[in-house]
C-alpha positions in Angstrom: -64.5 -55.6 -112.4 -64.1 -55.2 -108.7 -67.2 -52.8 -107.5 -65.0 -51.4 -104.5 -62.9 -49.2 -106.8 -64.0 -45.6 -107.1 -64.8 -45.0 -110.6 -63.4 -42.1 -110.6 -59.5 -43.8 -110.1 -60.3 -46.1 -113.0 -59.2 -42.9 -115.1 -56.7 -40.5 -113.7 -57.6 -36.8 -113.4 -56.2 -34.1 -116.4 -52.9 -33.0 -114.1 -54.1 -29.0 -115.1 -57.3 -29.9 -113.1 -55.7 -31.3 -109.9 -53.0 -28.5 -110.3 -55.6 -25.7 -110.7 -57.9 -26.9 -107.4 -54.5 -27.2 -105.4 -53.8 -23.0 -106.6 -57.2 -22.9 -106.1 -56.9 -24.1 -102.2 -53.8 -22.0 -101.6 -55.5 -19.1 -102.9 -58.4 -19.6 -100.2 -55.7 -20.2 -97.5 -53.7 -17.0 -98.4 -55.2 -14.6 -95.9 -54.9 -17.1 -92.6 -51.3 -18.1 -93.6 -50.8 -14.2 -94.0 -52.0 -14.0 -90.1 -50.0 -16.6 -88.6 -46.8 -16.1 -90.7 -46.8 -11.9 -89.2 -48.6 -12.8 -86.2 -46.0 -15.3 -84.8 -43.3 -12.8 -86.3 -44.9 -10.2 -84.0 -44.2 -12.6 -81.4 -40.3 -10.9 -81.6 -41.5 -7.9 -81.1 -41.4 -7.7 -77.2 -42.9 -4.2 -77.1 -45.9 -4.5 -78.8 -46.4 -7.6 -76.7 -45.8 -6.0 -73.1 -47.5 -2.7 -74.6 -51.2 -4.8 -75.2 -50.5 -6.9 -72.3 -50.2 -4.3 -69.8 -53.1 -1.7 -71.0 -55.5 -3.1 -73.4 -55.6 -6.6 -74.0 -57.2 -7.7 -70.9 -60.1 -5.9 -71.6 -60.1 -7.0 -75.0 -60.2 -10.8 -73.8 -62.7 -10.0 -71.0 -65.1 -9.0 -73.1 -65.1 -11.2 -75.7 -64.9 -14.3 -73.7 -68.2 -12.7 -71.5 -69.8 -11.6 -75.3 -69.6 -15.2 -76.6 -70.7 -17.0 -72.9 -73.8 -14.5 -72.9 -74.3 -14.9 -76.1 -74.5 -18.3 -76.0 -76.5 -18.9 -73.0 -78.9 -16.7 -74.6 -79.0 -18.7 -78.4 -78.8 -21.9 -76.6 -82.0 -21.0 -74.5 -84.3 -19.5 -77.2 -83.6 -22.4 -79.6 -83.1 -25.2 -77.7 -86.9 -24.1 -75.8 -88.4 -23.8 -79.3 -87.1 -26.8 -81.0 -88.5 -29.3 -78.4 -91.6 -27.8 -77.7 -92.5 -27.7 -81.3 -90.8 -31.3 -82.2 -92.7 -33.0 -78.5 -96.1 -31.1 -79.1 -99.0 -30.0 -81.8 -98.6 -26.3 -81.3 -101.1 -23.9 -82.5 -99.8 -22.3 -85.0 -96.6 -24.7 -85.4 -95.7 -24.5 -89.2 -96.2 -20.3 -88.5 -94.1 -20.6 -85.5 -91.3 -23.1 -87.3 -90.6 -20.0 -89.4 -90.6 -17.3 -87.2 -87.8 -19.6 -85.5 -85.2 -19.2 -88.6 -86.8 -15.6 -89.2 -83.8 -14.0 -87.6 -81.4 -15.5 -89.8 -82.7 -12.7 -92.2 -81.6 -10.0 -90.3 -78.0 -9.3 -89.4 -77.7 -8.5 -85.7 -75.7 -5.2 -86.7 -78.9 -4.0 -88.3 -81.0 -5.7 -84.7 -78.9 -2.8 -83.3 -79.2 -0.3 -85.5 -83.1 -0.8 -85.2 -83.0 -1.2 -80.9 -80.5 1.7 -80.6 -82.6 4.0 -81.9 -86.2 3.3 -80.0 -84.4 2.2 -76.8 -81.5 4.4 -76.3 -81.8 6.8 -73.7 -83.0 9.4 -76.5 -84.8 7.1 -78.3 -88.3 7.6 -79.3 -89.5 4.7 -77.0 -88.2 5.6 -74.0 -88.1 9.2 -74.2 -92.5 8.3 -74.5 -92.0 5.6 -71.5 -90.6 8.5 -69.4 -93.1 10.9 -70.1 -96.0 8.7 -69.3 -94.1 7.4 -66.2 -93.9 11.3 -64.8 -97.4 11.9 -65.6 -98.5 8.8 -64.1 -96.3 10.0 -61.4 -94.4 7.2 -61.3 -91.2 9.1 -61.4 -90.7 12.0 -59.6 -89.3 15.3 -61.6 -85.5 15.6 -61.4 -82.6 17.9 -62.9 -80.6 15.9 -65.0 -80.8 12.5 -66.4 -83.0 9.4 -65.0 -81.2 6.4 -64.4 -82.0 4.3 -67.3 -80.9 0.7 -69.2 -78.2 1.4 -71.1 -78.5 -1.1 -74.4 -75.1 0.0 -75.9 -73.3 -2.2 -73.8 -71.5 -5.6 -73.4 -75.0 -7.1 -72.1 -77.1 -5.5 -75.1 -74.3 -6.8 -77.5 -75.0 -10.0 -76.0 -78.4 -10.2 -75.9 -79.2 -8.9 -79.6 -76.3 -11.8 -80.5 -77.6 -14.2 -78.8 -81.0 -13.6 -80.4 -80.0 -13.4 -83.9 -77.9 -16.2 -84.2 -80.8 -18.5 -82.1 -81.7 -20.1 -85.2 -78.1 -21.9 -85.7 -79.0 -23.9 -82.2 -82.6 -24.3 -83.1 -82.4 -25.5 -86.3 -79.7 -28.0 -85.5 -81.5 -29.1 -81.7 -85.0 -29.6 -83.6 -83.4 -32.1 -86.2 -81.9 -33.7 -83.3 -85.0 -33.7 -81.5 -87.0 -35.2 -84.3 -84.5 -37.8 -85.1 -84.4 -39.2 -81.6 -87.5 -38.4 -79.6 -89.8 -40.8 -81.2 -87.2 -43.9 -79.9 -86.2 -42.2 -76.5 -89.8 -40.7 -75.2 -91.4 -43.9 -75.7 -88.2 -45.8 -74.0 -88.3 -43.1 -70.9 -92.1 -43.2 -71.3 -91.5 -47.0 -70.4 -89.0 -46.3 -67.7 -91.3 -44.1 -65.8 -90.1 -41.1 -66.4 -91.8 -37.4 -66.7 -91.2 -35.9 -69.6 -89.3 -33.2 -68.3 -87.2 -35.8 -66.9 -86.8 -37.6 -69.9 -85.6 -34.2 -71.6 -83.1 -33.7 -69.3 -81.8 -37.3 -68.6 -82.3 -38.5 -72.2 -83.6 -36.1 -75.0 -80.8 -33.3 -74.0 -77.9 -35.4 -73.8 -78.4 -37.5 -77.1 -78.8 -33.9 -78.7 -75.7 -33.3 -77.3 -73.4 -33.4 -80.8 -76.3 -30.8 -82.4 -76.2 -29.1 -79.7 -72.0 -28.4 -79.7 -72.1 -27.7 -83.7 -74.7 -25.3 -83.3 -72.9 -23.5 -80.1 -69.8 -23.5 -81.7 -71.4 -21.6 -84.4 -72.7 -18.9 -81.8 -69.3 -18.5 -80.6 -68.0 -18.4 -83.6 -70.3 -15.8 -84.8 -70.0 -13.8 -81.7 -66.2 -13.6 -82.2 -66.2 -12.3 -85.3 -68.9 -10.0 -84.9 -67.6 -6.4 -85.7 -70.7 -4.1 -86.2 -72.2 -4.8 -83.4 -69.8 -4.0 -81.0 -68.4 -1.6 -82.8 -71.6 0.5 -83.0 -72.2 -0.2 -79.0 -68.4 0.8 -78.2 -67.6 -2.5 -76.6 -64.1 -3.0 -76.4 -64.0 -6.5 -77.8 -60.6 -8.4 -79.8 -62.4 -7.4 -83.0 -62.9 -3.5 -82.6 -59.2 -3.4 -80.7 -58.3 -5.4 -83.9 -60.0 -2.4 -86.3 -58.1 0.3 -83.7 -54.8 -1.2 -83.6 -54.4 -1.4 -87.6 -56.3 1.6 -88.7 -56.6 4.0 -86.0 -53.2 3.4 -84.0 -51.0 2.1 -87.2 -50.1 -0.7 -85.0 -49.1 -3.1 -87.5 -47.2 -5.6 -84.5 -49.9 -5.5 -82.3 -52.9 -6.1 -84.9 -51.1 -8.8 -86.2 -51.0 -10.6 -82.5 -54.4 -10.1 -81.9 -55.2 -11.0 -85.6 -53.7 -14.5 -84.3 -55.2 -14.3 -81.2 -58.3 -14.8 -82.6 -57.2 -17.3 -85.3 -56.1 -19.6 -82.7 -59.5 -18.8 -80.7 -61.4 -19.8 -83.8 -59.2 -22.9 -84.8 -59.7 -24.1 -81.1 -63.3 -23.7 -81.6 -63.5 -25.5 -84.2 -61.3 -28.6 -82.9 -63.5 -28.5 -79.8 -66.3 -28.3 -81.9 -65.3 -31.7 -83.9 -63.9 -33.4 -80.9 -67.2 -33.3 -78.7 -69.1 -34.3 -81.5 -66.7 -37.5 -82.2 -67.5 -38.7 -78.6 -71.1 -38.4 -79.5 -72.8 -38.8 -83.1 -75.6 -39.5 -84.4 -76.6 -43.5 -84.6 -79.5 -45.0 -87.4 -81.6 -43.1 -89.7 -83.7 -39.6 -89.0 -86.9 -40.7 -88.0 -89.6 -38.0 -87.5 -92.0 -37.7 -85.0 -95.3 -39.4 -85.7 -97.3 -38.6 -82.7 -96.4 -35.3 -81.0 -98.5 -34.8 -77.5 -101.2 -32.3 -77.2 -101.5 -29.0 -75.2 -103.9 -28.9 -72.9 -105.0 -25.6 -70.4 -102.5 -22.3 -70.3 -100.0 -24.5 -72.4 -101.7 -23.4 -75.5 -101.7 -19.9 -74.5 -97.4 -20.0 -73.3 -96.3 -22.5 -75.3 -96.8 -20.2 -78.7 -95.6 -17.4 -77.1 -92.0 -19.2 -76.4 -91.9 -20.4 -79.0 -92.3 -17.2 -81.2 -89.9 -14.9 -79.0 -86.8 -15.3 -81.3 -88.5 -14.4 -84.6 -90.5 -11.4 -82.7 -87.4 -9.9 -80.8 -84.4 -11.0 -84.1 -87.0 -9.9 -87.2 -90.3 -8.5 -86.4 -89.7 -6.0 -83.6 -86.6 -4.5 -85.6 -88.2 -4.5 -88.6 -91.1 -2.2 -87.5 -88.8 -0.1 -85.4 -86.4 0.3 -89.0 -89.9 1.3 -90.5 -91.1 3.5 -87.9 -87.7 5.4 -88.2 -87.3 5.4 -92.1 -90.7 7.3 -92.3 -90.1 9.4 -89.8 -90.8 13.2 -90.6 -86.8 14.5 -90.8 -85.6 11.5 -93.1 -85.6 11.8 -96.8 -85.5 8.7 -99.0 -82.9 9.6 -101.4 -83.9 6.7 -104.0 -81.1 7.5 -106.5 -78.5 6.7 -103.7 -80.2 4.0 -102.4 -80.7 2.4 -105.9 -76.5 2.9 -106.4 -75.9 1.4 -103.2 -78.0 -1.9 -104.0 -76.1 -1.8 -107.4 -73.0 -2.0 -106.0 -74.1 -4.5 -103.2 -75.8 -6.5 -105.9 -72.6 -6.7 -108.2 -70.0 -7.6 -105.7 -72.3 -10.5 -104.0 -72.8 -11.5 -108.0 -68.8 -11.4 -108.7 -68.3 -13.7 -105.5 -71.5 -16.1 -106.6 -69.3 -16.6 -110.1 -65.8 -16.9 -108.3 -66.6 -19.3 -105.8 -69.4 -21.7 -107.3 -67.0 -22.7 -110.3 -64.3 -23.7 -107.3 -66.6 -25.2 -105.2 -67.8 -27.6 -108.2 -63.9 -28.0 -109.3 -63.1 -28.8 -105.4 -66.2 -31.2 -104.7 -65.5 -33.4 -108.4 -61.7 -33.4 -107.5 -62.3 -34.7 -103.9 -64.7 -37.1 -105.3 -61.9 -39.1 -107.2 -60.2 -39.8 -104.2 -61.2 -38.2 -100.1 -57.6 -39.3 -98.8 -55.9 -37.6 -100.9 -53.4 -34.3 -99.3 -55.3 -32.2 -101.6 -58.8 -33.5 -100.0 -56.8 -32.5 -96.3 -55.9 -29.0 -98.1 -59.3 -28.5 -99.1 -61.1 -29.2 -95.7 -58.3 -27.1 -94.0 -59.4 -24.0 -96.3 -63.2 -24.5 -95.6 -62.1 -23.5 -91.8 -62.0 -20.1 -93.4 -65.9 -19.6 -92.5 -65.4 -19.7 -88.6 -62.6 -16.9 -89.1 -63.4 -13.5 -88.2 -64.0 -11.3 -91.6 -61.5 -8.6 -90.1 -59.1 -11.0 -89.4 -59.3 -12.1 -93.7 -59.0 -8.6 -94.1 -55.8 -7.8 -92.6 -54.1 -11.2 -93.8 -55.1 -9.9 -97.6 -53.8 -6.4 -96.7 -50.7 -8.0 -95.5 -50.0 -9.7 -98.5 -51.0 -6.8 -100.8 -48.2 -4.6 -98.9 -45.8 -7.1 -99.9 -46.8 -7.1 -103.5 -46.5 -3.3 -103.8 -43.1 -3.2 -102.1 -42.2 -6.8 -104.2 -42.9 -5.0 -107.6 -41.5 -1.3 -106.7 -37.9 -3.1 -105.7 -38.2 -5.6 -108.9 -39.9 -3.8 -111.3 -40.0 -0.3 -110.2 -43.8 -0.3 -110.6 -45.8 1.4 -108.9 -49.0 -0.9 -108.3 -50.8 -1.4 -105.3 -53.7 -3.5 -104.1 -54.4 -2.0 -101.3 -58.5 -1.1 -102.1 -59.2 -2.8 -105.2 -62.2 -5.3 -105.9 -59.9 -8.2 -106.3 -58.9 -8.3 -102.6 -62.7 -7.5 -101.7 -63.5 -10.5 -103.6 -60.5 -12.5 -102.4 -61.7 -12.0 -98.8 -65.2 -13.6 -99.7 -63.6 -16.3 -101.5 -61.7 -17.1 -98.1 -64.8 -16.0 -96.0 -67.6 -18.1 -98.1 -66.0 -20.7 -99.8 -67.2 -23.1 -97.3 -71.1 -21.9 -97.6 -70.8 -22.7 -101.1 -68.4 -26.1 -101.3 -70.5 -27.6 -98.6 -73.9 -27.1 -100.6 -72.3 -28.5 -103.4 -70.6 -30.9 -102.3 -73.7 -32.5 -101.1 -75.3 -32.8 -104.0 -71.9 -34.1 -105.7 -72.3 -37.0 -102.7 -76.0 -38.0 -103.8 -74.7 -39.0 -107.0 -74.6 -42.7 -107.6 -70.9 -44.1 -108.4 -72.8 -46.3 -110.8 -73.7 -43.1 -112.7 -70.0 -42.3 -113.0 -68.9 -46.4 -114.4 -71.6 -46.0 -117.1 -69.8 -42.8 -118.4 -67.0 -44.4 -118.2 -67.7 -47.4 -119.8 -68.9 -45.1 -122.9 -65.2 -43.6 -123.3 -66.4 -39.9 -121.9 -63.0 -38.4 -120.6 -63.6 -37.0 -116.6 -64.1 -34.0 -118.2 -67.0 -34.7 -120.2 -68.2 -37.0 -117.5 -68.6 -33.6 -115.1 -70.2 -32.0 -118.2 -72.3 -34.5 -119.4 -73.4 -36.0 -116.0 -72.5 -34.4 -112.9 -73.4 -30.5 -113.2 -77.3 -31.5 -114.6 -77.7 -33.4 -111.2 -75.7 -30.5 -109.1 -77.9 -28.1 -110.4 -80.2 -27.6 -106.6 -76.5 -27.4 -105.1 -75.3 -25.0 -106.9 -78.2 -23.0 -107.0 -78.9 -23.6 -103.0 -75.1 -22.7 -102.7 -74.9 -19.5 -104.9 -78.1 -17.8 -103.0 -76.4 -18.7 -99.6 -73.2 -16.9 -100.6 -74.9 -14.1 -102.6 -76.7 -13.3 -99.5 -74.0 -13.7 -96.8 -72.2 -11.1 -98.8 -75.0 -8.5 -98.8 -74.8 -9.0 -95.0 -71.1 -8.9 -94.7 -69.4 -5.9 -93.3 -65.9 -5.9 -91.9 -64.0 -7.3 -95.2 -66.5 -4.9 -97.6 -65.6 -1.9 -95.2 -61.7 -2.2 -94.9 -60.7 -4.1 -98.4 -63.7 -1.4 -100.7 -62.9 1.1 -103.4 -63.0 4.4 -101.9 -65.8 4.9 -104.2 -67.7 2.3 -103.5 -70.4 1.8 -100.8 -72.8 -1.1 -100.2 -75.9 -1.4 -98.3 -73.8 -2.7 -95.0 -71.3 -0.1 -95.5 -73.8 2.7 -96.1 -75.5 1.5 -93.2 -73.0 1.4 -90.6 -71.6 4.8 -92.0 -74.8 6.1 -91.1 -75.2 4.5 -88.1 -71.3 5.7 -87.2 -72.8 9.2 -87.4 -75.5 8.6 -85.2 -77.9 9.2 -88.2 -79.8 6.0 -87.7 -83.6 7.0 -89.4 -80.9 7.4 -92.1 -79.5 4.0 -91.7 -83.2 2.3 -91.8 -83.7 2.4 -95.6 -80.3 0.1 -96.1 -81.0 -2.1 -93.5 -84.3 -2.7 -94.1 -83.0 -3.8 -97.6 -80.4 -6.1 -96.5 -83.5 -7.3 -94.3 -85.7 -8.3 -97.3 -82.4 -9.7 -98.8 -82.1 -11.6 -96.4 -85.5 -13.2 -95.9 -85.2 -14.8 -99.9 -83.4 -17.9 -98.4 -85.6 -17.8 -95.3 -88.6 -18.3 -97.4 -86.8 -20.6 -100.4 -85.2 -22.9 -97.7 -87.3 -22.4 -94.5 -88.0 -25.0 -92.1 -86.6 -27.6 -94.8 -82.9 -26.0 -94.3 -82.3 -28.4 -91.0 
């Protein structure tokens, strides 16, 4: 018996299983084939194209292309400092300090603003106290009218709180770079006569290079899709003009361009992404570090501090602030509502964790008979869906709900529409989160032994039986990592819950940016400061361990 065949062709799939993972695929696709089928119909449509091109698009482009750079050059500093100092040295404090590095993962930066906006805004609490005790320090001299101030609701501040939360993407991916390589290259540069900030810049940061790329190309990725954000700082970025041109202007030609404008963006990104990282991979197994170097003077004193800036300024900080605000004297803490709104928030992230785990285990077993098959292309094609803008899932789904309502009025004269309904809510985070899901599980699907898989076999179990019997005991940490991953990034998740909801339905991110929308943010700290805590539970489950 040849040991180079994959068990899993020795029997043939059931045909309803193959069949059901390829609807299953086309399902996850729907929304993006929505985007470019209208968006490149649009395309005909020479007056929608002239009319953004000539007033608003520019802007549009501007600012998102200077959101994503900033953003970026901020993420790539704070975690590419932290990972190397704590993978080179012994750190005080360094298993403290390795989570506070992921610590901002728990927060979304929407809720960072949110908390920000309302100590550091012109009438914010913060600096209306800095003024004050600047003018009796007579440091600023009495004047009618308003100071000059920093203005954080703008492109920079967008940038900067960005840049901050999403840190931990580039640290987490640099410092398993770091570890893998630095015990191999600092001794070789050590050799070569070479500082060791030399060897970090000629050596270290240029074999990190492929971590380095994925974890930017998240940050862009991230920053492109970002909707609350800017949308709460008024910066006019492809996302809000997105929001405005469907629901404000009823601009379904030109939405549906800049829908594909940033499809395309995001589909670039991620061939980019994939290309630098095919010039340069990884090479022989992760090795830790054995002997990191000590510090020695003001080292130990900086070193720390550096190291703990992104989990002070994306967690800490705004947490407080979201404390300070929600116990402030003129906010009420309406528990009943609250409780409603974690109900609802809990359900729909429960509904997605029971959709998509079952197709993610379907997917990962189906792939695993054969990985060059058109319906293992399909498949990796649909998990693009995660670098996709949620706004941009939403429109394709409303796209194709407006042509089921007009398909079933002409053939059936009913009159049924999907317009706001929980199935398209919950087909968006199929689309959105699939990926989060398949990729955990399919993980641990990969960790199985094919020897496991010829001994079922050989015992006549059908392929069925053998993902029964065999498989979904050892996927158990997958799934389990996988379904608190999605359940989470739906409590977090804003745009698709916002546009595809119920009209009577409102979750924590919707309540909060409703809130926040009304410039009622001490109201807006009680829900964010519960899709905080939600989001600390895979912080503290996974932690340093998730790299």
């Amino acid at each position: 018996m040849p040991t180079s065949q994959n068990p899993m062709t020795s029997q043939r799939l059931p045909s309803w299983m193959t069949s059901l993972s390829a609807v299953f695929v086309l399902a996850i696709g729907l929304p993006l084939i929505a985007v470019l089928v209208f968006g490149a119909m649009a395309f005909g449509d020479l007056s929608a194209l002239i009319s953004l091109a000539g007033t608003v698009l520019p802007e549009y482009l501007a600012n998102t292309v200077l959101l994503c750079l900033m953003g970026l050059s901020v993420a790539l500093a704070l975690g590419v400092s932290s990972a190397w100092l704590l993978s080179q040295y012994r750190v005080p404090f360094g298993r403290v300090l390795e989570w506070g590095m992921i610590l901002p993962m728990a927060m979304p930066a929407y809720v960072v603003a949110y908390a920000y906006t309302d100590a550091l805004d012109y009438s914010g609490w913060i600096s209306t106290a800095l003024r004050e005790s600047l003018l009796n320090w007579g440091l600023l001299a009495p004047r009618v009218g308003a100071y000059p101030w920093f203005e954080i609701r703008s492109l920079w501040g967008a940038a900067l709180i960005l840049g901050v939360a999403l840190s931990p993407y580039v640290a987490l991916l640099a410092r398993t770079a770091f570890d893998e390589r630095q015990a191999n290259l600092a001794e070789a540069a050590r050799l070569s006569g070479l500082t060791s900030r030399q060897a970090f810049f000629r050596v270290i940061l240029p074999m990190a290079r492929p971590a380095l790329v994925a974890g930017g190309a998240l940050v862009i990725m991230e920053c492109l899709a970002d909707y609350g954000t800017v949308a709460f700082f008024s910066v006019q970025t492809l996302s809000t003009g997105l929001f405005k041109t469907w629901f404000s202007y009823g601009d379904r030609n030109g939405a549906a361009l800049i829908g594909l404008m940033m499809l395309v963006m995001a589909f670039a990104l991620l061939a980019w992404e994939r290309s630098a990282r095919g010039g340069a991979s990884y090479a022989g197994r992760a090795r830790p570090v054995v002997n990191r170097e000590p510090l020695r003077g003001m080292a130990r004193v900086w070193v720390p501090v550096v190291c703990s800036i992104a989990g002070l300024l994306g967690f800490v900080l705004p947490m407080l602030l979201l404390v300070h605000a929600a116990l402030s004297e003129n906010v009420e803490l309406r528990a009943g509502t609250l409780l409603a709104q974690a109900g609802q928030t809990a359900l729909y992230a429960g509904y997605a964790v029971l959709l998509i785990l079952p197709i993610a285990v379907l997917q990962a077993y189906v792939l695993r008979s054969n990985t060059q098959s058109w319906l293992a292309k399909a498949t990796r094609l649909a998990c693009s869906g995660y670098a996709v803008p949620g706004l941009v899932v939403a429109v394709g789904l409303l796209a194709w709900s407006a042509i089921f309502t007009q398909s079933m009025m002409a053939w059936f004269d009913w009159r049924i529409t999907l317009t706001v309904t929980s199935l398209l809510v919950l087909g968006g985070y199929l689309t959105r989160f699939f990926t989060v899901g398949f990729s955990s599980v399919e993980t641990s699907m990969n960790r199985i032994t094919s020897s496991l898989d010829w001994s079922a076999r050989s015992l006549g179990l059908s392929p069925i039986r053998v993902l029964q019997l065999v498989h979904l005991p050892m996927l158990r940490r997958g799934v389990l990592v996988g379904g608190l991953l999605v359940f989470v990034d739906v409590v977090k998740e804003l745009p698709i819950t916002l546009v595809l909801r119920p009209f009577n339905v409102e979750t924590l991110a919707v309540a909060a940016h409703n809130f926040a929308a009304d410039e009622r943010l001490a109201d807006a700290a009680w829900p964010s400061m519960a899709i905080a805590l939600v989001g600390l539970i895979p912080v503290l489950v996974l932690g340093p361990r998730a790299r």
